[in-house]
N, C-alpha and C positions, 0 to 999 in steps of 0.2 A: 536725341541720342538713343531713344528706344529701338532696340533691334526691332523691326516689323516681319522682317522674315522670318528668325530664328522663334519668333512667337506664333506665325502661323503652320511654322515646321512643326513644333511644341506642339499643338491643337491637334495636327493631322496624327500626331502622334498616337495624342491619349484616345482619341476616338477610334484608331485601330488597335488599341490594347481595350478599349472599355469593352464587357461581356458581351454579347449578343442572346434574342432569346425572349423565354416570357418574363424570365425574373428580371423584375427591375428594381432590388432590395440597391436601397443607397452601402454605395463599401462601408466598411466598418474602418477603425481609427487603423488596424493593422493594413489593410490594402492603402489607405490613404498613405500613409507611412513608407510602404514599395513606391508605391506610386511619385510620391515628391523626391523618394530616394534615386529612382530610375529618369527622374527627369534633373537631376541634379548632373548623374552622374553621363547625361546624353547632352547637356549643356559644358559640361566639364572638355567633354571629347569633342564636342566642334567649335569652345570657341576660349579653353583654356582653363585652369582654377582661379576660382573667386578671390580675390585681392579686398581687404576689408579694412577700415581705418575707422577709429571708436572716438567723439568729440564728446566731451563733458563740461558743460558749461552752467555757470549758477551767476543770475544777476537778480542782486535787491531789488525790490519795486516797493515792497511795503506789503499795506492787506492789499489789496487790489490790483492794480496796474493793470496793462493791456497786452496782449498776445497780438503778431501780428502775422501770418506763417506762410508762406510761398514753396509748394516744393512742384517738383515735375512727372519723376520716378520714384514710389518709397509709400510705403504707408506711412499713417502720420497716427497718434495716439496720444490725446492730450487729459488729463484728471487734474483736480478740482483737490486743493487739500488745506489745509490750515497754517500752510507757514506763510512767509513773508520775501519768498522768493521765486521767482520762475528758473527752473532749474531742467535741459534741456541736453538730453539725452541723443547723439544722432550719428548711425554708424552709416557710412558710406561703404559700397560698394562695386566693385569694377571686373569686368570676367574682358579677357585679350588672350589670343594665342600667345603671342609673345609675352613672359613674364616680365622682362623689364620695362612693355610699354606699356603693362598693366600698370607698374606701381608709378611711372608717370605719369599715367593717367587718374590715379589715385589722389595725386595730389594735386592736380588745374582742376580735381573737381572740389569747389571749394565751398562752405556752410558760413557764409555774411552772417553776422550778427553783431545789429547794433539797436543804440537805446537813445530815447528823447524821453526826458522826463522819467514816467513810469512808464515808459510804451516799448518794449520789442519786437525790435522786427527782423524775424531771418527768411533770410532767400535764399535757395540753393543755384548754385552758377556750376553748370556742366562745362567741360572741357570741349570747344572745338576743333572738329578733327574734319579732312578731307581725303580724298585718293579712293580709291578703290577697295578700300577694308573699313571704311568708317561705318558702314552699314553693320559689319561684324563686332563693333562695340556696345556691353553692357553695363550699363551704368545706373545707380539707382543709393535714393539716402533715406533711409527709416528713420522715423520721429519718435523717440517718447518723450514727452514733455508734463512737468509738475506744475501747476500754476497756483497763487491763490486761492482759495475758492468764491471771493469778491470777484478775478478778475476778468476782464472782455478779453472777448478771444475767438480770431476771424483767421481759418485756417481755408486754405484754396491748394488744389493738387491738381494735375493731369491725369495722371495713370499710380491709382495708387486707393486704399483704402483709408476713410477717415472714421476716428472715432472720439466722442466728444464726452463725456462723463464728468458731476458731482460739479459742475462752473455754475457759480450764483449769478456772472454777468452775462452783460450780451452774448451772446452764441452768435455766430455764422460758420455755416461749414457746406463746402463746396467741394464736387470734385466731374469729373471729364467724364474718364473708367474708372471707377470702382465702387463700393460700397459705402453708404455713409449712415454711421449709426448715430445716435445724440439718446443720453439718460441721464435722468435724475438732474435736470437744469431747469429753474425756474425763469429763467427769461429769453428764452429760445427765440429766435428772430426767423432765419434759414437755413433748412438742410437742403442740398438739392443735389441733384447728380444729371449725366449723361445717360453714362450707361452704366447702370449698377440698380441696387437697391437701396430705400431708404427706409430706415426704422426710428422710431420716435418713442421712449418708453418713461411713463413717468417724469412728462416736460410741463412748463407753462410759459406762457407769455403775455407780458405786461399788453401790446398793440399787437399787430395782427403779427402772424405766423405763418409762413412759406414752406411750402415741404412738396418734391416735386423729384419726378424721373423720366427721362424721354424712354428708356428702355429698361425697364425693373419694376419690381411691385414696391408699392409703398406702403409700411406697416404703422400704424401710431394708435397708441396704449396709453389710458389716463394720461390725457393732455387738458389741460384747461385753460384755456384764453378767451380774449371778449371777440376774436374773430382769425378763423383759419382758412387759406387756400391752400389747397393739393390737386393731386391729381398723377397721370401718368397717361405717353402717349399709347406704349405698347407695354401694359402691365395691370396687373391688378391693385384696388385700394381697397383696406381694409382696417376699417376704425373703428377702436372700440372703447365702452368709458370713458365718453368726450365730455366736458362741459364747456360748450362753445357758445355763444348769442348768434354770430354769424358765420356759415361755414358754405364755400364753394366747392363742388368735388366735379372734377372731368377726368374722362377715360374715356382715349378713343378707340384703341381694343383689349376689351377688359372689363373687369365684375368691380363691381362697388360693393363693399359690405358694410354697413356702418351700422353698431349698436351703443345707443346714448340715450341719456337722458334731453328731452329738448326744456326751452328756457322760455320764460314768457316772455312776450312779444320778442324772440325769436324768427330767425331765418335762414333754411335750410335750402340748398338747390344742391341737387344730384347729378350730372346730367353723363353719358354715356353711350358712344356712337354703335356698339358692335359689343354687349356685355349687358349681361345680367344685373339687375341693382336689388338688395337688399336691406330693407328697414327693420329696426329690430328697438320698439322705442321700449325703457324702463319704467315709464311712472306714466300716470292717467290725463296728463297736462295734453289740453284740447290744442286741435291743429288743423287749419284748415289746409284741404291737401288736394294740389294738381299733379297728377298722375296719366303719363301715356304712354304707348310703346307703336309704332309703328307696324311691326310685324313679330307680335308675341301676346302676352298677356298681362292684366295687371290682375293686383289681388290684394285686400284688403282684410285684416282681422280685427277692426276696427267697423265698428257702424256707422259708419259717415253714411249723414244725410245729404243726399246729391242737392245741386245746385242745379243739372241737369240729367236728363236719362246718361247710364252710361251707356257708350258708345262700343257696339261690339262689332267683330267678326265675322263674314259668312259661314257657310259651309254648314255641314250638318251638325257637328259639334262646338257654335258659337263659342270665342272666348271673350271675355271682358278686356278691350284696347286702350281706355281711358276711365279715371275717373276725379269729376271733379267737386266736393264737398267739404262739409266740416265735421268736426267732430267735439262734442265738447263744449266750451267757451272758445274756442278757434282762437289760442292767444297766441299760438305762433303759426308761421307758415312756411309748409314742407311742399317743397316741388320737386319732381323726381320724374324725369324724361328720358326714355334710350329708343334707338332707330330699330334695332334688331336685337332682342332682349325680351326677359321676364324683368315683370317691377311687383315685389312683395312688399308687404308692411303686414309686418308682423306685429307679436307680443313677446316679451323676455318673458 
């Protein structure tokens, strides 16, 4: 039921109002403001006003219980609290030229919500429509949701942003298009997206931890787990204050940044098709370290003792392409690879 046209109309839109030019200063809250305001009111004129319907629902679970959340269109926004109920906030919305097919529409779009045990589970069930105006319907149901703060909670979207805050339980959170954030949760499981970004601030995880974007950069801040995979196909990853034992990072076009402390007998791989990668270790814990780039440089500020010469570059200005030694007591090991790229290790 996503309008696709009326979104790539929308795009063609802001792109010919966005400035032209050298200044490229992000708008401020007031043009953003015009700007949502003019795209409101250019949605209004082709395809009718916004028809909106408000569900307020409160179901006991106890301390805990389970979140289970399916939507399609709609950001979703779930926090983490001290009562003893999931309590489940979700306004729907519907834009039709014609207003009484809007508030028809209104209602076959329906918010399922049912329970086993402690477990809820809502689904959102759009209205099907056919003929030659079905492409002109928009439809879409915003989440806010209280839960627990014991409880699990596995929230999945299509086109929509997800945000995940202050849940002591399982985390999962999923989405197709949009943004997906997760903070202050101690047992972070998966954030992952299509196309968006994902942020991770102040998580951990009991087993390993998933966070991942085919199209966005991935950002994760004081995380602590005993092993993390990320990565991003077309985006940048950037980690920082990790305490991890084992960590995978891929990027196949894109910078890696990652500043942590490493862990003894520790294992670090970096690896990066078409991107920059940066090390930036905290404390003096020895590592032994394979290091290459294909067509760039590597660079050490660390005195590793080679294992072998390193391997340089022609030309008149040789640069260093690989290096492979240890450092230290060598209790962990860092391996950090890109095809076309600089590969630094630094010092904080």
């Amino acid at each position: 039921m996503i309008d696709t046209r009326l979104l790539s109309t929308l795009m063609v839109a802001v792109l010919a109002t966005a400035p032209l030019g050298a200044d490229s200063t992000p708008p401020g809250p007031d043009a953003n403001a015009r700007r949502a305001a003019w795209l409101n009111r250019f949605a209004e004129a082709r395809q009718g006003p916004e028809q909106t319907d408000r569900i307020v629902q409160a179901i006991k679970v106890g301390p805990d219980g389970a979140l289970d959340l399916s939507n399609i269109s709609g950001s979703v926004r779930v926090t983490g609290d001290g009562g003893t109920e999931i309590r489940i906030e979700a306004t729907k919305r519907v834009r039709h030229r014609d207003e009484g097919e809007a508030r028809r529409l209104l209602q076959q779009l329906r918010v399922d919500i049912t329970t086993v045990g402690g477990r809820v589970e809502v689904r959102t069930t759009y209205p099907r429509r056919g003929g030659r105006d079905s492409d002109r319907v928009s439809a879409s149901v915003d989440y806010v949701v209280a839960v627990p703060a014991a409880a699990a909670v596995a929230v999945k979207t299509i086109s929509g942003d997800v945000s995940v805050s202050r849940v002591a339980g399982e985390v999962r959170a999923e989405a197709v298009s949009g943004d997906v954030g997760v903070s202050s949760t101690p047992n972070l499981a998966v954030a992952r997206t299509v196309s968006g970004n994902v942020t991770a601030r102040e998580v951990s995880g009991t087993a390993a931890v998933s966070l991942g974007s085919v199209s966005g950069t991935v950002v994760v801040t004081g995380l602590k787990a005993r092993s993390l995979e990320c990565g991003s196909v077309s985006g940048d990853v950037q980690l920082s204050n990790l305490q991890v034992e084992r960590l995978q990072v891929k990027s196949v076009s894109g910078s890696i940044d990652f500043q942590a402390l490493l862990a003894r007998g520790g294992r670090y791989d970096l690896t990066s098709h078409s991107g920059d990668i940066r090390v930036v270790l905290g404390s003096d814990m020895g590592f032994e370290l394979d290091a290459s780039t294909f067509s760039g440089s590597v660079r050490s500020d660390f005195p590793v003792t080679l294992r072998s010469p390193a391997r340089s570059g022609g030309g008149r200005r040789a640069e260093t392409r690989s290096i492979r030694g240890s450092y230290g007591d060598a209790s962990a090991i860092l391996m950090v690879q890109t095809f076309s790229g600089t590969v630094v290790i630094g010092r904080k």
